[in-house]
KOLGU-35624 format. One line per field, with one value per atom (N, C-alpha, C): atom name; x, y, z. Coordinates in steps of 0.2 Angstrom, whole numbers, plus 5000, padded with zeros to 4 digits. Example, Ala and Ser with C-alpha at 12.3 -4.5 7.8 and 13.67 -1.06 7.14 Angstrom:
residues 2
site = (N:CA:C:N:CA:C) .
X = (5066:5062:5066:5064:5068:5064) .
Y = (4972:4978:4984:4989:4995:5000) .
Z = (5039:5039:5039:5035:5036:5039) .
***
This chain:
residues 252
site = (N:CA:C:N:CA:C:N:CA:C:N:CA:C:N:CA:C:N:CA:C:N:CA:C:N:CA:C:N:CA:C:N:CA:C:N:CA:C:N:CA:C:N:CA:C:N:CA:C:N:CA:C:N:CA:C:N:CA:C:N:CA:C:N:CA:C:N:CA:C:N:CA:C:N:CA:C:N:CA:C:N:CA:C:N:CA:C:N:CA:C:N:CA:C:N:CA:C:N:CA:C:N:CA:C:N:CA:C:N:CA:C:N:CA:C:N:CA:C:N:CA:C:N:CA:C:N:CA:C:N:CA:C:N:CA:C:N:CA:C:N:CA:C:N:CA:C:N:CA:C:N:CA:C:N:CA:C:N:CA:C:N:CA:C:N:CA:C:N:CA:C:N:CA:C:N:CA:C:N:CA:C:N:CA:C:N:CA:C:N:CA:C:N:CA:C:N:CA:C:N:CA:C:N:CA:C:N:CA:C:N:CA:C:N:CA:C:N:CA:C:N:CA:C:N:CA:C:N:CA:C:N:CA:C:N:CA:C:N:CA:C:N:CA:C:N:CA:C:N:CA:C:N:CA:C:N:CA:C:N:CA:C:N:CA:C:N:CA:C:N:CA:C:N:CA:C:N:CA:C:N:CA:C:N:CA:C:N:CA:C:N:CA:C:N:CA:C:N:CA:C:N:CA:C:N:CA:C:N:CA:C:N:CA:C:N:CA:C:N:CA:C:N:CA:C:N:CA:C:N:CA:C:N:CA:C:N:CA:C:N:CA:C:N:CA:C:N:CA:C:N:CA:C:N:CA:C:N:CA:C:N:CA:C:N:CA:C:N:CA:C:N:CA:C:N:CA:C:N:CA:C:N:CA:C:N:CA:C:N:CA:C:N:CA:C:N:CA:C:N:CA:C:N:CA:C:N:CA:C:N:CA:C:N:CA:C:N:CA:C:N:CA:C:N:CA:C:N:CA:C:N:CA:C:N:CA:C:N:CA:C:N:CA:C:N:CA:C:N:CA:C:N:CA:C:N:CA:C:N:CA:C:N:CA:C:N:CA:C:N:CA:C:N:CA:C:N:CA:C:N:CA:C:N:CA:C:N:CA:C:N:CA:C:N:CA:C:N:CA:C:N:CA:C:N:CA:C:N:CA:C:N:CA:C:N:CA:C:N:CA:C:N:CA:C:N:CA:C:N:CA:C:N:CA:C:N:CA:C:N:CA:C:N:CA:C:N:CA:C:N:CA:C:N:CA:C:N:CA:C:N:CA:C:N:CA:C:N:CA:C:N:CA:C:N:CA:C:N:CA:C:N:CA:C:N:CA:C:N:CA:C:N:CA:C:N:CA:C:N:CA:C:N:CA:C:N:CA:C:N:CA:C:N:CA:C:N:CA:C:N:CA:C:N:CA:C:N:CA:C:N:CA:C:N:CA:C:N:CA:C:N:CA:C:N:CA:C:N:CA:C:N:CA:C:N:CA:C:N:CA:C:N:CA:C:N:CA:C:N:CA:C:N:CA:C:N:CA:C:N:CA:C:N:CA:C:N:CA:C:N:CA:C:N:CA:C:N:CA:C:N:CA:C:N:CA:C:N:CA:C:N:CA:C:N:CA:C:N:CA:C:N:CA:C:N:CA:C:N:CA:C:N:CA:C:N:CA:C:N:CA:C:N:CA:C:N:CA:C:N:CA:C:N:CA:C:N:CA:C:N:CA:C:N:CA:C:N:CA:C:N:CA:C:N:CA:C:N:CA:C:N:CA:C:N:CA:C:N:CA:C:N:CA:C:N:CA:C:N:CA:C:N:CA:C:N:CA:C:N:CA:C:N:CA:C:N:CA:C:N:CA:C:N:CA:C:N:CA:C:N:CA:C:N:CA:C:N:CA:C:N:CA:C:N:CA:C:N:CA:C:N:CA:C:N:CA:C:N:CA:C:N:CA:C:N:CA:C:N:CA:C:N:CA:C:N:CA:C:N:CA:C) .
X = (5529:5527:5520:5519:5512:5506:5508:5502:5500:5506:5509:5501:5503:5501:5493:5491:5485:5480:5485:5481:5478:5486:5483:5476:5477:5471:5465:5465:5458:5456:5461:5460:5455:5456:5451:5443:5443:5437:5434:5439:5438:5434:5431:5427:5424:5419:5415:5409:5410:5408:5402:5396:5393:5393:5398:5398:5406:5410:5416:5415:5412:5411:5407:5401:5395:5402:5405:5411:5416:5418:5423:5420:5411:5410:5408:5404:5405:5413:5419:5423:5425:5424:5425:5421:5414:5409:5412:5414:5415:5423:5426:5431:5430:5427:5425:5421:5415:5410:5413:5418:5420:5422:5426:5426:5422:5415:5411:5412:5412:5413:5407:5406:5398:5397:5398:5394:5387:5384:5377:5374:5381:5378:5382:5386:5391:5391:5388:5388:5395:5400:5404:5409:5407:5413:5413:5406:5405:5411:5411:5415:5424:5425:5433:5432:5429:5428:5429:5427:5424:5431:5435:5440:5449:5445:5452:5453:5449:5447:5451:5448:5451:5458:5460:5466:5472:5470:5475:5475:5470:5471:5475:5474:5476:5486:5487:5493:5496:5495:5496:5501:5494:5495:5501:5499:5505:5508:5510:5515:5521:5516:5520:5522:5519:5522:5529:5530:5535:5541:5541:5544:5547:5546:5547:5549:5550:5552:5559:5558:5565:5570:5567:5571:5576:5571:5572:5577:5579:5582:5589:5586:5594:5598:5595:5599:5601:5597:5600:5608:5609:5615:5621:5619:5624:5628:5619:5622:5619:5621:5619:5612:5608:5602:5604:5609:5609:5611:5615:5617:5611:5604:5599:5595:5595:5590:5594:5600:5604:5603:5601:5598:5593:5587:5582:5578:5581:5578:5581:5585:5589:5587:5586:5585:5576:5575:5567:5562:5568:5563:5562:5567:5566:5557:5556:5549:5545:5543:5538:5540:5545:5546:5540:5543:5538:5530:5530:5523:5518:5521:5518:5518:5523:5524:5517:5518:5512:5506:5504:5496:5495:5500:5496:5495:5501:5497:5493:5492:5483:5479:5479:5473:5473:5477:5477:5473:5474:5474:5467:5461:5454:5453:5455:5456:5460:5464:5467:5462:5458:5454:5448:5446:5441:5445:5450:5453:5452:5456:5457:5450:5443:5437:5433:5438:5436:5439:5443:5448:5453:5456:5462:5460:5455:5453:5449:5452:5446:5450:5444:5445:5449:5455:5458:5454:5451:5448:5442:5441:5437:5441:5448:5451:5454:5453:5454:5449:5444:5438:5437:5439:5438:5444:5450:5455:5454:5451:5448:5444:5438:5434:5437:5442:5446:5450:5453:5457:5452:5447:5443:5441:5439:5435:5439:5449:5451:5453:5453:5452:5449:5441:5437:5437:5440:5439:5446:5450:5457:5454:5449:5447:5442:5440:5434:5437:5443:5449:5452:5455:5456:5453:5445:5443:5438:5439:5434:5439:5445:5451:5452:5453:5450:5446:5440:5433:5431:5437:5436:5441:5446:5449:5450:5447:5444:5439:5436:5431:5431:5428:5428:5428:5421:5418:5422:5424:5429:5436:5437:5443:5442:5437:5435:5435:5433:5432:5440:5444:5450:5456:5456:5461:5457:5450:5448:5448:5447:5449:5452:5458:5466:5463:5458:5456:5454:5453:5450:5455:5461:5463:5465:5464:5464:5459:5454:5448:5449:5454:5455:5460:5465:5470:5466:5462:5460:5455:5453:5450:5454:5461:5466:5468:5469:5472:5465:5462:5455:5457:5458:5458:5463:5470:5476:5477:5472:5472:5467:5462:5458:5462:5467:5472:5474:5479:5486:5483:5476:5475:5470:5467:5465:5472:5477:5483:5484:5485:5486:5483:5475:5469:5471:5473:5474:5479:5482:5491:5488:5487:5483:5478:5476:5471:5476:5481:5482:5489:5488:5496:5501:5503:5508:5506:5504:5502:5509:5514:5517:5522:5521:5524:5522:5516:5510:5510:5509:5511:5515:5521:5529:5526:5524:5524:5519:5512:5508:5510:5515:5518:5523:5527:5532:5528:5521:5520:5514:5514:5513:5515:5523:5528:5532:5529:5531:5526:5520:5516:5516:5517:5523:5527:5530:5539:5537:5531:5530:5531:5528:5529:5536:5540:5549:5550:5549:5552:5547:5543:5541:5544:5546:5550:5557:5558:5566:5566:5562:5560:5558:5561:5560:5552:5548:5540:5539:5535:5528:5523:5519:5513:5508:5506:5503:5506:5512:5515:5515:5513:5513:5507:5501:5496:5495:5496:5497:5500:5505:5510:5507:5502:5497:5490:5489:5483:5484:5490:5491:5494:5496:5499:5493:5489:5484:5478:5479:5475:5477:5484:5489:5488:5487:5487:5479:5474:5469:5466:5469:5470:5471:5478:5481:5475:5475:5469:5463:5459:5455:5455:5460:5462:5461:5463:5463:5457:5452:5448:5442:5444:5440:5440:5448:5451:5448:5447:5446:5451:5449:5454:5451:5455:5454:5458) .
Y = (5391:5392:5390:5383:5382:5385:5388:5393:5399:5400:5409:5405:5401:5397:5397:5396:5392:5399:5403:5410:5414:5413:5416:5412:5406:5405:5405:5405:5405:5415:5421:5428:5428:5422:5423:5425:5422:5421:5424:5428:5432:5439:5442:5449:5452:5445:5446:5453:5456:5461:5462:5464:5464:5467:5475:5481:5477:5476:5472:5470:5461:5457:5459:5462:5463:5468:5472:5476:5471:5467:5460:5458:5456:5454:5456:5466:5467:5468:5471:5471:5464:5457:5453:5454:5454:5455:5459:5464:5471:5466:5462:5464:5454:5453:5445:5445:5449:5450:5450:5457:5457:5450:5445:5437:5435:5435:5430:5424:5422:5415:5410:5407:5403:5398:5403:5402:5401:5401:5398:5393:5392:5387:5380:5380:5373:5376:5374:5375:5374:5367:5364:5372:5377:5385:5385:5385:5389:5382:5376:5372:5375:5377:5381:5384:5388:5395:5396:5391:5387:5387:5381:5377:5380:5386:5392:5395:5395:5401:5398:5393:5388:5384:5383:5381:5388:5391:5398:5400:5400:5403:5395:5390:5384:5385:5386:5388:5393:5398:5404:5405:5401:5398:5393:5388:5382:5377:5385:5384:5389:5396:5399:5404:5403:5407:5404:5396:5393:5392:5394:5393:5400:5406:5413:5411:5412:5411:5407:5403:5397:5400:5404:5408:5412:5416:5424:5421:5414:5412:5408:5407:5406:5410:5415:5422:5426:5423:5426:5423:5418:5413:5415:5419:5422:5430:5431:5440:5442:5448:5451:5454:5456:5461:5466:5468:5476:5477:5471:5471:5467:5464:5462:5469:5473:5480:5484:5484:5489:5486:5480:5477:5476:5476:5477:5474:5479:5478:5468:5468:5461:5455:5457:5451:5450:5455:5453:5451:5449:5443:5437:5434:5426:5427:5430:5432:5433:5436:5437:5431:5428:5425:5417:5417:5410:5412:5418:5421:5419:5421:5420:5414:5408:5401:5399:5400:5396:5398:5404:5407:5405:5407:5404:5396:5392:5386:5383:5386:5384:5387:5393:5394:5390:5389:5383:5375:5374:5366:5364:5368:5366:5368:5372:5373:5368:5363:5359:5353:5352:5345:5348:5352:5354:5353:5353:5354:5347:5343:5335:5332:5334:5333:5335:5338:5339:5334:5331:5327:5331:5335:5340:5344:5347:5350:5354:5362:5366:5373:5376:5383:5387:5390:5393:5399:5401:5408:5405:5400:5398:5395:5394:5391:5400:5403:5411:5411:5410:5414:5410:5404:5398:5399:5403:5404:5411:5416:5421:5422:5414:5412:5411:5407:5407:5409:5417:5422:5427:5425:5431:5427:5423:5420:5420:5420:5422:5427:5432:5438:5443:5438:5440:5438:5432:5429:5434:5437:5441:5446:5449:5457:5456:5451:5450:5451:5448:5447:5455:5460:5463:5468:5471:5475:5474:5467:5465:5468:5466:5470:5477:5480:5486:5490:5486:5491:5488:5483:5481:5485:5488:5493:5499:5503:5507:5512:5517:5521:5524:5521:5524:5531:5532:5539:5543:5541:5546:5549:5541:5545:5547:5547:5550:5556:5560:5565:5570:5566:5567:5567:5563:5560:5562:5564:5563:5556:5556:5551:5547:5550:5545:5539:5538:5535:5528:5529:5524:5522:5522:5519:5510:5509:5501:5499:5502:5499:5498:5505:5504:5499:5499:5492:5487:5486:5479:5478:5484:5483:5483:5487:5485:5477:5473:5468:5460:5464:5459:5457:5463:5463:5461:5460:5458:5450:5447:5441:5437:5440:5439:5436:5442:5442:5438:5437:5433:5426:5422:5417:5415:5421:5421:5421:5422:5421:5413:5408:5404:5399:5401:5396:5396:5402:5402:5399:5398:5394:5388:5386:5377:5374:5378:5377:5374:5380:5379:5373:5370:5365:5367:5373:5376:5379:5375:5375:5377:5373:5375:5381:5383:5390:5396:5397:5400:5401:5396:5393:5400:5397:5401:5411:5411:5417:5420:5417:5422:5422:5417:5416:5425:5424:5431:5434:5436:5441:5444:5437:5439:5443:5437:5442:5449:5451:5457:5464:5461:5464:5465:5461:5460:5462:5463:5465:5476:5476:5484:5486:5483:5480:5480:5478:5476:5485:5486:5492:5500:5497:5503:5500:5496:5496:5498:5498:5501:5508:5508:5520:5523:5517:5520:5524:5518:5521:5526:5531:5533:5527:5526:5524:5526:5531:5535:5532:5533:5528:5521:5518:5510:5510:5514:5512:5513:5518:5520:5516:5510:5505:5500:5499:5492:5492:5499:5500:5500:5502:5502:5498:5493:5485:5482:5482:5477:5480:5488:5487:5484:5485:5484:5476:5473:5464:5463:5466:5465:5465:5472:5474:5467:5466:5463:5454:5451:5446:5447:5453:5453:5453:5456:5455:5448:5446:5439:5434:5437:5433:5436:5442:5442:5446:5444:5445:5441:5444:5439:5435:5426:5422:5421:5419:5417:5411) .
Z = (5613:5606:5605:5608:5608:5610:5614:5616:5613:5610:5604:5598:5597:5591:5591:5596:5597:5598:5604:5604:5596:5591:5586:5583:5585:5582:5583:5589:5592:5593:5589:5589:5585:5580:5574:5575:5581:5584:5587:5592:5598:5595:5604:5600:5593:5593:5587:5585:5578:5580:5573:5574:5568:5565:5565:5558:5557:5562:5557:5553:5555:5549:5544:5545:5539:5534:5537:5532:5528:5532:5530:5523:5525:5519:5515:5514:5509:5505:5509:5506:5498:5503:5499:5492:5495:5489:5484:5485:5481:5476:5480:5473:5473:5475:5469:5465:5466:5459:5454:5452:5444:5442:5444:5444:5441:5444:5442:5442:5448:5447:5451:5448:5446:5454:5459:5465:5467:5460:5462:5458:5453:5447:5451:5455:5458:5465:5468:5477:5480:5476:5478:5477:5475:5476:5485:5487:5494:5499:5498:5501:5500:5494:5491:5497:5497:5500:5510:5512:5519:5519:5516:5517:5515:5508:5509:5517:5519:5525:5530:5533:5538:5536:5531:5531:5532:5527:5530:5535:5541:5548:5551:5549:5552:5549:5543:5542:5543:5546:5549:5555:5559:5565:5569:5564:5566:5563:5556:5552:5552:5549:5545:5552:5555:5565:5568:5569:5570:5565:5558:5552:5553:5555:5555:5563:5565:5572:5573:5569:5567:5564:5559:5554:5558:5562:5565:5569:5573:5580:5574:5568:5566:5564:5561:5559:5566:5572:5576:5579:5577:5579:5574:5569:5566:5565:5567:5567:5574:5576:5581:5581:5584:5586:5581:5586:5581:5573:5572:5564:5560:5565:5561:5560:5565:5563:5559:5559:5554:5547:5545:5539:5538:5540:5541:5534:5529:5522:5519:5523:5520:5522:5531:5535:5538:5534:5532:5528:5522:5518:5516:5523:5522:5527:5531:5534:5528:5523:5521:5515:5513:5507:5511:5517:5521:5523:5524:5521:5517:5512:5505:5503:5507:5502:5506:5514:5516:5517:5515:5514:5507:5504:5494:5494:5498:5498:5501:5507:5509:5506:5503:5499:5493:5492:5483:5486:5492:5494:5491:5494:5490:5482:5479:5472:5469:5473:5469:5469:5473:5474:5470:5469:5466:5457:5455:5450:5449:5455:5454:5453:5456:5455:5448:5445:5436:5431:5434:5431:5426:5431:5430:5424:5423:5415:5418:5418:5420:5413:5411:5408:5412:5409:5415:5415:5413:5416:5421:5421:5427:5432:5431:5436:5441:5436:5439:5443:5443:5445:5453:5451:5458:5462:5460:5465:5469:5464:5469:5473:5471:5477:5482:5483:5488:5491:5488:5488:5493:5490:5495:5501:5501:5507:5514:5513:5516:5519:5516:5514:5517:5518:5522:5528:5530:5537:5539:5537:5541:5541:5536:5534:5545:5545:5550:5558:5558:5563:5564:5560:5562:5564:5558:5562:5570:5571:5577:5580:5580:5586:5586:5579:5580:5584:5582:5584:5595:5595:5602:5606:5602:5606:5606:5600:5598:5598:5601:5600:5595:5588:5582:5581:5583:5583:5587:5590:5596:5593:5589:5585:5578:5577:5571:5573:5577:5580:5581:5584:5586:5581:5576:5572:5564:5564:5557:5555:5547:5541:5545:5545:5548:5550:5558:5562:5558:5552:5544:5543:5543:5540:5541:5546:5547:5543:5542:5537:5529:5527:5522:5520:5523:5521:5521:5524:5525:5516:5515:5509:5502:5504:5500:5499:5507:5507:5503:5506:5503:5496:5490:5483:5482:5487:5485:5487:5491:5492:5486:5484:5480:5472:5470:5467:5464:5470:5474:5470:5474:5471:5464:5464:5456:5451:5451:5446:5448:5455:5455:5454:5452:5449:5441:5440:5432:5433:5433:5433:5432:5439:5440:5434:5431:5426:5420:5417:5412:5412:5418:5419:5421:5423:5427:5435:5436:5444:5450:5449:5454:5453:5444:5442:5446:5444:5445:5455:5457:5466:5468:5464:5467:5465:5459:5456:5463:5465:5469:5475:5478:5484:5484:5479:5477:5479:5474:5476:5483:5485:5492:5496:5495:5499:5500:5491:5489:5493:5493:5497:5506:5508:5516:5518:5510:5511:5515:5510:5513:5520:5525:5534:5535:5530:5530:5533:5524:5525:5530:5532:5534:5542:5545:5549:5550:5543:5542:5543:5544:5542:5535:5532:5523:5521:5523:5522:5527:5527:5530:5532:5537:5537:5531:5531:5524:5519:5516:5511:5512:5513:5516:5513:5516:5513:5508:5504:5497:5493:5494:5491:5491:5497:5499:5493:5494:5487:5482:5479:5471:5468:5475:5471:5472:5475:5474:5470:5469:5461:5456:5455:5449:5445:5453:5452:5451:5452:5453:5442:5442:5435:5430:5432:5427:5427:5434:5434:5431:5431:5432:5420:5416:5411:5409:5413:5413:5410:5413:5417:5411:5407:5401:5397:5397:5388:5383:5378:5371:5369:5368:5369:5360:5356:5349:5349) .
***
């Protein structure tokens, strides 16, 4: 398992590519702008930002791998293989519920010290703003990892050729998953701001998982891949929507 672990984490790094990444970062750019979050009025965001990134690939790897793993090996000792895939929808969401607990809280980990650094008083629409800092920065470091893997095992233009559009689509998810991780933790900066931190925690964790759970089911057969993505986009409009209300609604 150690090795399982170490590998994922050192993927993050492998086959580094410059139209991936420079793509990874416009992605983020493109859905933390509307934010606005005052990245050049307090430098201490680019630290959030650094430290969302690294700890989520650090929790990923040699947390939320073995905690899924554990899960997967106890439910094995009760049910069979075949009665866990003929479930599939059931016995797939203690996986993404451990998902969402352990990405939402490493991204939260630097917004909290940055909160505690305020003397726990922040505007909660700025406490939005600093959590989608960190929503995106990881956002981008995953958006970075998988199109380098992508585009290392890929001849684009070949399967553009071959496959059309279709051949896009890893890129698009990725810009989907970008706005949905940006989200995820701009609702949990807002929470933290206004004193309901570990509410707020659970609520983006859910909806992490709620967004993972799609991968559930499109194992199950339920989804299309086509439909997968189409369910991956418009929840992470949805959520982007509702944040982004947030972040500059008229407060009286």
């Amino acid at each position: 398992m150690a090795e399982y672990m170490t590998g994922m984490f050192l993927s993050f790094f492998a086959n580094p590519n410059p139209f991936g990444i420079g793509l990874a970062l416009y992605f983020g750019a493109f859905w933390l702008i509307p934010y606005w979050p005052p990245l050049f009025s307090d430098r201490r965001l680019w630290a959030v930002m650094a430290g969302s990134a690294f700890l989520s690939l650090a929790a990923i790897s040699f947390i939320q791998i073995p905690l899924q793993l554990w899960a997967g090996m106890a439910m094995g000792n009760f049910w069979s293989q075949e009665v866990i895939l003929s479930r599939m929808l059931l016995f797939g969401i203690p996986g993404v519920l451990i998902s969402g607990l352990v990405q939402e809280g490493a991204k939260l980990v630097p917004v909290v010290l940055y909160w505690r650094s305020e003397n726990r008083s922040l505007d909660p629409k700025i406490g939005l703003a600093i959590g989608a800092a960190a929503g995106a920065a990881f956002g981008i470091f995953e958006a970075q990892w998988a199109h380098n893997a992508i585009l290392s095992s890929v001849n684009i233009w070949g399967a553009l050729q071959t496959y059309g559009l279709s051949a896009l689509i890893g890129f698009w998810e990725r810009f989907s998953v970008v706005a949905a991780h940006t989200a995820f933790s701009a609702l949990a900066g807002y929470g933290l701001a206004r004193g309901k931190g570990w509410q707020y925690y659970l609520l983006a964790s859910f909806l992490h998982g709620f967004l993972n759970y799609g991968v559930v089911v499109l194992t199950a057969g339920v989804f299309t891949a086509v439909q997968l993505e189409l369910y991956i986009t418009a929840y992470a409009l949805s959520l982007t929507g509702w944040a982004l209300w947030l972040r500059w609604r008229r407060t009286i």
